[in-house]
Each structure stands twice: as C-alpha cells, then as structure tokens.
N, C-alpha and C positions, 0 to 999 in steps of 0.2 A: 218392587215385587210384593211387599208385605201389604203395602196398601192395593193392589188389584186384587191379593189374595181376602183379603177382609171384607172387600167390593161384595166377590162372590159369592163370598161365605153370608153376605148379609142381604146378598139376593134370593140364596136358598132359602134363609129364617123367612123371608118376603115371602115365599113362594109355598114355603110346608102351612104355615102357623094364619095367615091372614089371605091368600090368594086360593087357596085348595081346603083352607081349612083343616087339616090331615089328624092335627094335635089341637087340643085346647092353649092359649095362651093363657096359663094360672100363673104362679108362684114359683112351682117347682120350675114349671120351661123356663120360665124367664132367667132364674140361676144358671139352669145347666146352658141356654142361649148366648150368656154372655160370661161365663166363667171358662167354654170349651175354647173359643179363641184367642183365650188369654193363656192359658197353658200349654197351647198348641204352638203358639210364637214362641213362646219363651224357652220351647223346648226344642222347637225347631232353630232357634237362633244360639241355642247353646251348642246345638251338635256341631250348625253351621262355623262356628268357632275353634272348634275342638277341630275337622275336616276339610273346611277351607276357611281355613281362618284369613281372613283383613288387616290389612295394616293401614293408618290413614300418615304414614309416613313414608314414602317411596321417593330414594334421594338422586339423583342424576347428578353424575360427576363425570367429567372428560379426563385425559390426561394434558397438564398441561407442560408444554414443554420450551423452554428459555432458550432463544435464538441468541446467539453468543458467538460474533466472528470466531474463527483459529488463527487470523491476523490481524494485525491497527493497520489505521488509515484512515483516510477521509472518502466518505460515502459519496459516489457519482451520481448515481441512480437509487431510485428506491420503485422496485415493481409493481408494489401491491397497494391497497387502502385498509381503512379500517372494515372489519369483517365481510373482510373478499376468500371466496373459499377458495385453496388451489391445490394440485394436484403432486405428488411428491413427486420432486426433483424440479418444482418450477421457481423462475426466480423471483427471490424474494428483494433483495439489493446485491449494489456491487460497489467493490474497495476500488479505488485507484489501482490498478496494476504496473502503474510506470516504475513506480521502485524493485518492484519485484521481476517487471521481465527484463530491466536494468542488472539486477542480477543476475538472472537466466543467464545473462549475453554474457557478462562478464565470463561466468562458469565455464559456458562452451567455450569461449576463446583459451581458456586456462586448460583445460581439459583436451585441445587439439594439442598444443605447446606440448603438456605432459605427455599425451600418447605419443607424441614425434619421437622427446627422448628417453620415456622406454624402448621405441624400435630400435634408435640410436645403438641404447646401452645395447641390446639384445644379442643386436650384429656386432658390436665391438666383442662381446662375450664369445660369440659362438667363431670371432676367428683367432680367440686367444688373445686379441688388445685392447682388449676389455677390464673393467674390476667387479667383481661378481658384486661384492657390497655397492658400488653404484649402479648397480643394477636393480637392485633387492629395496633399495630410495627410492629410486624411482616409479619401482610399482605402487610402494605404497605409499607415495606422493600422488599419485594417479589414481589410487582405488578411495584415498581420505579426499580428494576433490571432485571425484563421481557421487561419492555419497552428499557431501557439499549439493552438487548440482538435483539430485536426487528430489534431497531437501527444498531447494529453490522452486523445483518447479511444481511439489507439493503449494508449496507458499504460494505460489501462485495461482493454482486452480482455486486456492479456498478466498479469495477475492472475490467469487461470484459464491455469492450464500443462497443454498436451493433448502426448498423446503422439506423438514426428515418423511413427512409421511402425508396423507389428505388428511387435511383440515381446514382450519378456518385460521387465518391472522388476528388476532385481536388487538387494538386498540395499537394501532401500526402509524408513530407520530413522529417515527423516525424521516426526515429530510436531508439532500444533498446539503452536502458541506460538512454535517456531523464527522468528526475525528472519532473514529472506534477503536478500542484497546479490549485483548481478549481476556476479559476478567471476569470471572464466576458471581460478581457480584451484581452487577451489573447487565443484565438484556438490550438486546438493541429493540428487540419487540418479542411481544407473544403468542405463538402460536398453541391452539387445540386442537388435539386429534380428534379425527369424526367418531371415532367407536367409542361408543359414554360406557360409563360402567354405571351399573343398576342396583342400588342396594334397598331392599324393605327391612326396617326394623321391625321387629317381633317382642314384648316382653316373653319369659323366660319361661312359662306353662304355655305357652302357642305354640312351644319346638318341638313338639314331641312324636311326631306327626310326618312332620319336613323330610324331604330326603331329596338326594342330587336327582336331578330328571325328571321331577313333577311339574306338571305344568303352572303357570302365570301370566298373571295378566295387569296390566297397571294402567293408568292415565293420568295425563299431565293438565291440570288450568289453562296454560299455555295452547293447546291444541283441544279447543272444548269438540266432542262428540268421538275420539280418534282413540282406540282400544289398540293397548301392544300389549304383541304376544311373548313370552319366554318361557325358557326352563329353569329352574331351581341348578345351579352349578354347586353352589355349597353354603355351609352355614358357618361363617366364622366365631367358632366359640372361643372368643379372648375379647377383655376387656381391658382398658385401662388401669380400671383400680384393683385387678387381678393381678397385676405385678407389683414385688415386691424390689425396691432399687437395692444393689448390690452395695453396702458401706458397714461401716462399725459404729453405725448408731442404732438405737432400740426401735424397732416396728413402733409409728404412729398410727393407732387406730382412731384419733379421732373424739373429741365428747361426743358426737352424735354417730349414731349409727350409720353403715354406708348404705345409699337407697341404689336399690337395684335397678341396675341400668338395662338397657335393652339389647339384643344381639342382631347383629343387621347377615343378611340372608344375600348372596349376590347371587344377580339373575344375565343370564344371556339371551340376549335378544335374538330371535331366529328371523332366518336368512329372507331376507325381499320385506323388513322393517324400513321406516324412512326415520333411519335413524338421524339421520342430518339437521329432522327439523324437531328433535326432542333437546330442549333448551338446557346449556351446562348448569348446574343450580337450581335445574325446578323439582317443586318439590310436588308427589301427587298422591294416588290411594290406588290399592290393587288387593291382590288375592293369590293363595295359594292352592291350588286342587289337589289334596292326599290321594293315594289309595282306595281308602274308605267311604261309603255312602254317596256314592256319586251322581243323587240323584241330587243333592241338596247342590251341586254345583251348579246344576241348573236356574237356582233360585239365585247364588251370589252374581252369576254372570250375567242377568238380566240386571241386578241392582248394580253392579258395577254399569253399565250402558246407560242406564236409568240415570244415574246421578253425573257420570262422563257429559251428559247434553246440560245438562245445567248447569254446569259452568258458559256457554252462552248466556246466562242471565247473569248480569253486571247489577247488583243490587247498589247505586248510589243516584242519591239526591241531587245530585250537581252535577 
C-alpha cells in the first residue's frame, strides 16, 4: 500500500512540476517534494501502529488431546491412518472384548442365582419361615453383584475407543496385536481438535488500544493469498517471569536485567472460517482494528492482502 501510495504521489510531482509546468522546479520544491513524503509515511505508520497495530507473530495452536484406552488388551482393529480427519464418536480402535463379555456372562448368570434367592428369602419372610438377617445377605449380596455387573459392562463398551470430538488423528502407528494398558503415561495415539486457538503476540506499548471485540485479521505461509477473519476475545496480561515461586528462599533477580517479554492477544475465529485447513504450528502476521482512526485501517488491510500473496513466491535457488 505504501508503495502504490508513493507511485501516486510521484505521479502528481510528474504532473504539477514538469508535465503542466504549474510550479518552478528550484531548490526550495525540490526539499519540500521529497521531505513531504517522508514525514507523511512516517507519520502515517506511527498512528498505524498506535490503531492497528501488526504483529509479525500470529501462533496457531490446536488442542491436543492423548487417546488412552480405560481398559488393557490387545488391539483387533485399528480405524483410522495417520492424519485421517473423523468425526466425534467415530472409531478410532478396538480391544478384544472376549475377556470382558466373558465377564458380562459370568455376572448375569450370578445375578439370576442372586435374584432367585432374594425371592427365595422374601417368601420365606413374609410366611414367618424365614430369617430377616438372610434376607437383609441376600439383598446385599445382590445389589454388590449388580454394581459388579454394572462395572463389567462399562468395561466393556470402553473396548471400542471412539473419538472425544472432530479432528484429526495424528501420527496414528498404533497396529493389531499391540497389548494396551490404561496408563497416563503412555498414548495409544494422538488426536487434534479441529478448533485452533489463535494467539498474536504484541510487545507491551501496542496494548493500549486492544480491547475484547475489535476486529482481526491474520494469515498463515501455509495458505499463501487466504485472509482470516476474528475478534479480539481477550488480552492475557500474565507472564512467566511475573511469578514469584511460593518457598523460603530470597527472590532471584538475576545479574542482568529481565527483557521484556511480549503479551499474546487471543483471537476467535468467526463463523464459516476453514478452520480445518489452518495448520497446528503455523506461524503468521495479522492485525488489530481499534476504535480509533478507522481510515488508516484501510491502509493496513490492503498491506495485509498485499504481502498474504507473496508467500506464493518460494525465494529458493534449488
């Protein structure tokens, strides 16, 4: 945008000074010609700063989330590939079920037996040749092997392992025969949600301006020519070196001073984005519109588009 603006602007000098003649070209023009464009950027790019300010750091982060049976066993099937996108609740693998509906069977068989001799006891009770205390066993012999069974057939549904939400499977190398054990340490694979979160970092004089509900706009390398849109959701003002760890030893300040770090800005992407195809990890450049001067936004959002396409230019030699 700065350079079409300079284009014109040195179209006019063309047009007043040598094509109409209008003004002499001395000395004095020739300063005020080329010193007026120079002050006019610099002052137009300061406001642009202060009012929509740029960030050339705009971070795209998914959630990701550790697929982790809630039973062991050895894996039959496995659904899906490496970044196959599916739809929440579809399968991802499945455990052997033979030991567990092995269980099942067991339970219901124990579970008819028990419910027989509660009625048993019931009737004995209710004609007087009965004993209330094996009665009072038997139920809760009956009600600790329902919850038993309860249990089983929990265990048992969670042998088909379905996906928590839409996303993507990543790096999915899990194969039949794998023995699975449900431990926090260990993934059987990984899945990302499709909805990223959107952070632009700011240093600490560009926040002043910011506020929940302005609009934005960012783009990614990854997607050369492709402008997304959002809102400003909030500014998280905490940093790392802003905490002080909770002990009984003396604050570390450090021999050098702390360099101020940046505060990152999280944006929500509005509704009918293809968020799917903005990459977990990329990194790109965007913009914030204030309030204030909303003519200059005009200017940032054409140089945002303007440099969005040139990432189609791949500058290498080889």
């Amino acid at each position: 945008m700065l350079e079409i603006i300079i284009v014109l602007y040195a179209l006019v000098v063309w047009w007043v000074f040598f094509k109409r003649k209008l003004y002499p070209w001395n000395k004095r023009a020739k300063i005020i010609v080329f010193v007026t464009p120079v002050v006019f950027v610099l002052i137009m790019i300061l406001l642009m700063n202060i009012f929509a300010p740029s960030s050339s750091d705009v971070r795209v982060t998914r959630h990701e989330v550790p697929i982790i049976p809630q039973v062991k066993g050895r894996v039959i099937e496995v659904g899906v590939t490496d970044n196959q996108r599916v739809k929440k609740g579809d399968v991802l693998f499945k455990i052997d079920p033979e030991p567990y509906q092995a269980s099942v069977n067991a339970l219901n068989a124990k579970l008819k037996l028990a419910k027989k001799r509660v009625d048993e006891h019931r009737a004995l009770v209710k004609t007087g040749s009965g004993n209330r205390f094996d009665l009072e066993k038997a139920e809760a012999d009956y009600d600790e092997l329902k919850e038993k069974a309860d249990n089983s057939y929990w265990e048992l549904e969670q042998t088909v392992v379905r996906a928590p939400n839409n996303g993507t499977v990543v790096n999915a190398q899990l194969r039949p025969g794998v023995f699975l054990v449900p431990t926090p340490l260990r993934a059987a694979m990984s899945f990302l949600e499709d909805d990223p979160q959107v952070f632009m970092l700011f240093h600490q004089n560009e926040l002043h301006q910011i506020k929940p509900g302005h609009e934005a706009e960012f783009y990614v390398p990854t997607n050369p020519g492709q402008i997304y849109k959002a809102k400003v959701e909030s500014v998280i003002w905490a940093q790392r070196q802003g905490q002080v760890n909770a002990s009984g030893d003396l604050p570390q300040t450090g021999v050098r001073p702390a360099v101020p770090n940046r505060f990152p800005v999280k944006l929500i992407l509005e509704e009918g984005s293809h968020t799917e195809l903005i990459a977990a990890g990329a990194i790109g450049h965007g913009a914030i519109y204030t309030d204030n001067m909303s003519f200059l936004h005009f200017v940032r959002k054409v140089m945002l588009r303007v440099y969005s396409k040139l990432n189609y230019i791949v500058p290498k030699l080889h």
